[in-house]
C-alpha positions as CSV (number, residue, x, y, z in Angstrom):
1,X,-8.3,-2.2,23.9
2,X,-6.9,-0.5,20.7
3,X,-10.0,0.0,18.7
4,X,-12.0,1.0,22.2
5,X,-8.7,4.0,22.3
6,X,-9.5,4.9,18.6
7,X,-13.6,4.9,19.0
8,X,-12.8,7.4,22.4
9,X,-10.4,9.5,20.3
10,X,-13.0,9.7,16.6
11,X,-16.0,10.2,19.9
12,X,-17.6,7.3,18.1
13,X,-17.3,6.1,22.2
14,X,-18.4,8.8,24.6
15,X,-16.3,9.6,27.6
16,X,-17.8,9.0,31.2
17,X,-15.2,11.1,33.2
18,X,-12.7,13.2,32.2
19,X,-12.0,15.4,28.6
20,X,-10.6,15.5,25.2
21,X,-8.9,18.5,23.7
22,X,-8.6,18.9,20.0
23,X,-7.0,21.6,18.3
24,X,-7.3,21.3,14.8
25,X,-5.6,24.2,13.4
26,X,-5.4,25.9,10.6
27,X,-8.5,24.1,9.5
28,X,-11.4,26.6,10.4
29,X,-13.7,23.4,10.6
30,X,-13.0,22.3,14.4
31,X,-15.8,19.4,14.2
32,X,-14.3,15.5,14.7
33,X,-16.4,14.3,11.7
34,X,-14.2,16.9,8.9
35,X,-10.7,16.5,10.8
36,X,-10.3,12.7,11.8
37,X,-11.1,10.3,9.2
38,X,-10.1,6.3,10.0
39,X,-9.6,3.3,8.2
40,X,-9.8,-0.1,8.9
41,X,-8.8,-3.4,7.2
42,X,-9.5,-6.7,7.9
43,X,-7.6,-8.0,4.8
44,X,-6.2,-7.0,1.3
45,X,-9.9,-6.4,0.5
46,X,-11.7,-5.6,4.1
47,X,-12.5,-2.1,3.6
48,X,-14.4,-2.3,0.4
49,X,-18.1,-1.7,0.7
50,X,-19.5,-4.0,2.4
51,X,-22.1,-4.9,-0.2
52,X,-19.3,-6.3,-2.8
53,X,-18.8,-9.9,-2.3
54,X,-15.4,-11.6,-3.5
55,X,-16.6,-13.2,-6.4
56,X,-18.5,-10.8,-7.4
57,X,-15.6,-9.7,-9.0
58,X,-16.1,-12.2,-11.9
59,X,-19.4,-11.9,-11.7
60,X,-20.6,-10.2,-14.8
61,X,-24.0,-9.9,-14.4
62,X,-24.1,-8.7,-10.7
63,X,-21.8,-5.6,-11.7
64,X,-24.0,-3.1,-13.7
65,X,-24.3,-1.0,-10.7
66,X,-20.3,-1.6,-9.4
67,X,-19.2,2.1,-8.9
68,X,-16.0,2.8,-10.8
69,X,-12.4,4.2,-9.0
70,X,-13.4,7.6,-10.9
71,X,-17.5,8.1,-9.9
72,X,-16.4,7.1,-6.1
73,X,-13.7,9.7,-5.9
74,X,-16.1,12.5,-7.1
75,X,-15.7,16.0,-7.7
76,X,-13.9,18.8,-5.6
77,X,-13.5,21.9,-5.3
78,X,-9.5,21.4,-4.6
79,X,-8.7,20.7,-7.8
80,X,-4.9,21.3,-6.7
81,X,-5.2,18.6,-3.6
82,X,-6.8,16.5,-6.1
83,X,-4.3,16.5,-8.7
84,X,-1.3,16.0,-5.8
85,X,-2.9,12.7,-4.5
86,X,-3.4,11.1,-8.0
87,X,0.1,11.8,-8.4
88,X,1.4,10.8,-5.3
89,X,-0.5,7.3,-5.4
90,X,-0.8,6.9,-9.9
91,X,-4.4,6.8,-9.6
92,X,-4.9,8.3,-12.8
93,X,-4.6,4.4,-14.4
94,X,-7.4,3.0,-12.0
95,X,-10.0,5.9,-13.0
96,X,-11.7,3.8,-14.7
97,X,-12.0,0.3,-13.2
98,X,-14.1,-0.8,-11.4
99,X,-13.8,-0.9,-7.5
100,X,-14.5,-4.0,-7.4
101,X,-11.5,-5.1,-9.4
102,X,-8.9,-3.4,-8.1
103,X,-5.7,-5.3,-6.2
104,X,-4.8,-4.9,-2.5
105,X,-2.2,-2.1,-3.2
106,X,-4.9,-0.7,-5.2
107,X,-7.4,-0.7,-3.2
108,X,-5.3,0.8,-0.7
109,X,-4.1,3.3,-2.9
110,X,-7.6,4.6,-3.8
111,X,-8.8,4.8,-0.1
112,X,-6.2,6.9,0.9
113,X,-6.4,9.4,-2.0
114,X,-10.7,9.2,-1.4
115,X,-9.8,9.5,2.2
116,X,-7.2,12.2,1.8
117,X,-9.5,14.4,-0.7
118,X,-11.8,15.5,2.5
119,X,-8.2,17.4,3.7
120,X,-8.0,15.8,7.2
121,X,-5.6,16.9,10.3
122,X,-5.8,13.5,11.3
123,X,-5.6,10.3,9.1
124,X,-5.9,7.0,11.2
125,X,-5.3,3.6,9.7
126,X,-6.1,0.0,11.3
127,X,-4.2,-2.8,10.6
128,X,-3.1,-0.9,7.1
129,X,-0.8,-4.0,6.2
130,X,-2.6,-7.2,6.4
131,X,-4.1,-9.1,3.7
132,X,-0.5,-7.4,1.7
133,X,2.5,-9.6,0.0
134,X,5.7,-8.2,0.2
135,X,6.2,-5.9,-2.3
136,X,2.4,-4.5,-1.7
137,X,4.1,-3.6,1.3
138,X,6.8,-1.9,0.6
139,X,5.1,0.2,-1.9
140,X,2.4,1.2,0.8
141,X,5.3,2.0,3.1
142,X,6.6,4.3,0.7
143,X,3.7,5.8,0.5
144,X,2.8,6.4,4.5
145,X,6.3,7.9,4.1
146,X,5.8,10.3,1.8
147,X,2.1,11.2,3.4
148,X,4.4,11.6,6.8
149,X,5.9,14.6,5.4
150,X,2.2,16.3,4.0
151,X,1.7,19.7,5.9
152,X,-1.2,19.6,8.7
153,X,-1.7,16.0,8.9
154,X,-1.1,13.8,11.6
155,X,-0.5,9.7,11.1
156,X,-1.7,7.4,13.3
157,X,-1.0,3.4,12.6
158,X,-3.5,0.9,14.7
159,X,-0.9,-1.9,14.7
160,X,-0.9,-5.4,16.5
161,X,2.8,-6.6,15.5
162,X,6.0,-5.3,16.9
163,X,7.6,-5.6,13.5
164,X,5.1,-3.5,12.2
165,X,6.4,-0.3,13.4
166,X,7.8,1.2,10.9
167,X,10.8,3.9,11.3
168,X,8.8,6.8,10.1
169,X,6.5,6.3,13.2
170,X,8.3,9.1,15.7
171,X,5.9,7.5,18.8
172,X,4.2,5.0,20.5
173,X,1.7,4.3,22.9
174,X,1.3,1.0,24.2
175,X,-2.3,-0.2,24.9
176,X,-2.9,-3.3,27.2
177,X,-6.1,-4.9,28.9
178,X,-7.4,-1.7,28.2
179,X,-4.8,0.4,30.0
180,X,-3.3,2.9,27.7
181,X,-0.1,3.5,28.3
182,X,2.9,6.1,28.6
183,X,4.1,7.3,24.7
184,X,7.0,6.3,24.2
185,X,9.6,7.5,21.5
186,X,9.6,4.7,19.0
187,X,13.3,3.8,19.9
188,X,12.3,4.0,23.2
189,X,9.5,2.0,22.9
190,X,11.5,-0.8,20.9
191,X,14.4,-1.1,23.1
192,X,12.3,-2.2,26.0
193,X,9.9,-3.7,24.6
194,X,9.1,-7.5,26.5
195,X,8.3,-10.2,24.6
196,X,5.0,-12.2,26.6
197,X,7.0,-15.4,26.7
198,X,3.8,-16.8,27.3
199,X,2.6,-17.0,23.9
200,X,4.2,-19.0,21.0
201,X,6.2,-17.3,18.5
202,X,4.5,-17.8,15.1
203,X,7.3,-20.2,14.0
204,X,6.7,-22.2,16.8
205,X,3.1,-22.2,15.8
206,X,3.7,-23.0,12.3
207,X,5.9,-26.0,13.3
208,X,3.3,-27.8,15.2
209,X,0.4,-27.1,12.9
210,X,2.9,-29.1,10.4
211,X,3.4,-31.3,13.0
212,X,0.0,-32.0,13.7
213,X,-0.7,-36.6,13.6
214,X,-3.0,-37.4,11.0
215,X,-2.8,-41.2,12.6
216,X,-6.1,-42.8,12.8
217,X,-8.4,-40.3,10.4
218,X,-10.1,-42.4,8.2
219,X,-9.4,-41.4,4.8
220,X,-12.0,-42.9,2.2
221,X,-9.6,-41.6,-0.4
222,X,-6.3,-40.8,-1.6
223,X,-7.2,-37.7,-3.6
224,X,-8.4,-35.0,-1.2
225,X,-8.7,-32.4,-3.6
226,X,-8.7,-32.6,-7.3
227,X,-8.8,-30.5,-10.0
228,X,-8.6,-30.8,-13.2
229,X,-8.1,-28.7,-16.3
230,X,-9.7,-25.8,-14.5
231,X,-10.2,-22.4,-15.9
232,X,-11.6,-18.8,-14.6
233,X,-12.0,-16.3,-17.2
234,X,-14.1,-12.9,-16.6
235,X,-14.2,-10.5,-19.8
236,X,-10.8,-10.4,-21.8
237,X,-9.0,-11.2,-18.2
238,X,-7.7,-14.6,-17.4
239,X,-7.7,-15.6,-13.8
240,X,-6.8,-19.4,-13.9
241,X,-6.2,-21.2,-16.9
242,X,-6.5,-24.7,-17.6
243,X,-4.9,-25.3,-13.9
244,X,-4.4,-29.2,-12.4
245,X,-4.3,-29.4,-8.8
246,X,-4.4,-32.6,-6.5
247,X,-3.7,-32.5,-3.0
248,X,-3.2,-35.8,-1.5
249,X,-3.8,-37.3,2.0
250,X,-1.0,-35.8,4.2
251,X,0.6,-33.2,1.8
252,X,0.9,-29.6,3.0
253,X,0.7,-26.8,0.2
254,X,1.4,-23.2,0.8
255,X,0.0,-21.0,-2.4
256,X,2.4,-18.4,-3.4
257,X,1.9,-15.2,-5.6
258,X,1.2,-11.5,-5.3
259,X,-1.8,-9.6,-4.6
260,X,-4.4,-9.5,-7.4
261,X,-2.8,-13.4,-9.0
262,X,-5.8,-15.7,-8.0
263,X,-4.9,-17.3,-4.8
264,X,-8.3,-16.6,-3.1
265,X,-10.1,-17.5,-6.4
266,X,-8.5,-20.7,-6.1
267,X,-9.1,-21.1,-2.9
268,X,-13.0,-20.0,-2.8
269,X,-13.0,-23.3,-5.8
270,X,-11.7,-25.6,-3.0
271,X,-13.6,-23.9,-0.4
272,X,-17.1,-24.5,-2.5
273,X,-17.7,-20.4,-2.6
């Protein structure tokens, strides 16, 4: 019921009984569209446009008309504003990439200062860590930090995971089977928080996937996947270079890097993207 709370709050979702007040002061623009501005992710690239596909990235010849980080943030008139958020976020090295090539953190970091450039009261973000390794993480939280003490703007994380709360959150309002719930201080809120001990904790999860019998599947080979001197290369940038791979019946592999270091290349080569 979280996004259905966010779509009543943005009025993307009409109400049928019962009212909203806003009071967006000191803005003199009291209009939902101006003052509330939301972002969702789906992953570490899930708010791009949605007409940029993956590999499009090392696609040459299907980027002559790929936008760059410096044409999609634009001109404006707040030249002050605009020179606070490329500081606050080092855009000023991205200007002239383009979006398409940019890393989760990146990406993150651009959306925010394109979001923040409009001068919102309100700034929601949904699911604003997934699809992020560690350290992508900790540099984003630094960041919501930082945006937590901006004058006139309100910070609102959509978040799914208890652990996700960070301590610069001051409340929380619980949302379940579409009941919203009381807010809650965030200390509040975490010391009686109850675990549903009807669903698995992720470990749990993770040990029986590994668990899982492979008895009986009938394997016409021992090789599943195989690669061999494999290499990815887009402009002066390499992605993968002369990699060997072979995964063999009944191995398990986890693929470790950080954002931006070809694991989803790799994968969209095992995959058949």
């Amino acid at each position: 019921g979280k996004s259905l709370f966010i779509d009543v709050l943005t009025g993307k979702q009409p109400l049928k009984t019962g009212t909203i007040k806003y009071d967006f002061s000191p803005s003199p623009d009291n209009t939902l569209y101006n003052n509330i501005k939301y972002i969702a992710f789906r992953n570490s690239y899930g708010a791009a446009d949605a007409n940029y596909y993956y590999q499009q990235r090392w696609n040459a010849h299907d980027q002559d008309d790929i936008p760059s980080v410096r044409e999609l943030l634009g001109e404006t008139n707040d030249k002050e504003l605009q020179r606070e958020l490329c500081n606050l976020f080092q855009i000023e090295p991205l200007l002239d990439k383009k979006i398409i090539h940019l890393a989760g953190g990146e990406l993150r970091k651009f959306q925010l200062t394109k979001t923040l450039l409009s001068a919102p009261r309100v700034l929601i973000m949904d699911n604003p860590f997934i699809g992020l390794d560690a350290a992508t993480r900790d540099l984003l939280h630094g960041l919501l930090q930082r945006l937590t003490r901006m004058p006139h703007l309100q910070i609102v994380l959509v978040l799914s995971a208890l652990h996700d709360v960070p301590p610069y959150i001051t409340h929380v309002v619980p949302v379940d089977k579409l009941q919203v719930g009381r807010k809650l201080p965030r200390e509040e809120y975490l010391s009686t928080f109850c675990f549903d001990t009807t669903t698995l904790p992720a470990e749990e999860i993770r040990r029986r996937i590994i668990a899982l019998p492979y008895d009986g599947v009938n394997y016409t080979s021992n090789e599943i996947v195989k690669l061999n001197k494999v290499s990815i290369r887009y402009g002066e940038r390499t992605i993968l270079k002369e990699l060997d791979w072979t995964v063999r019946r009944g191995e398990k592999w986890a693929l470790g890097g950080e954002n931006g270091a070809g694991k989803s290349t790799l994968l969209s080569l095992v995959c058949a993207d």
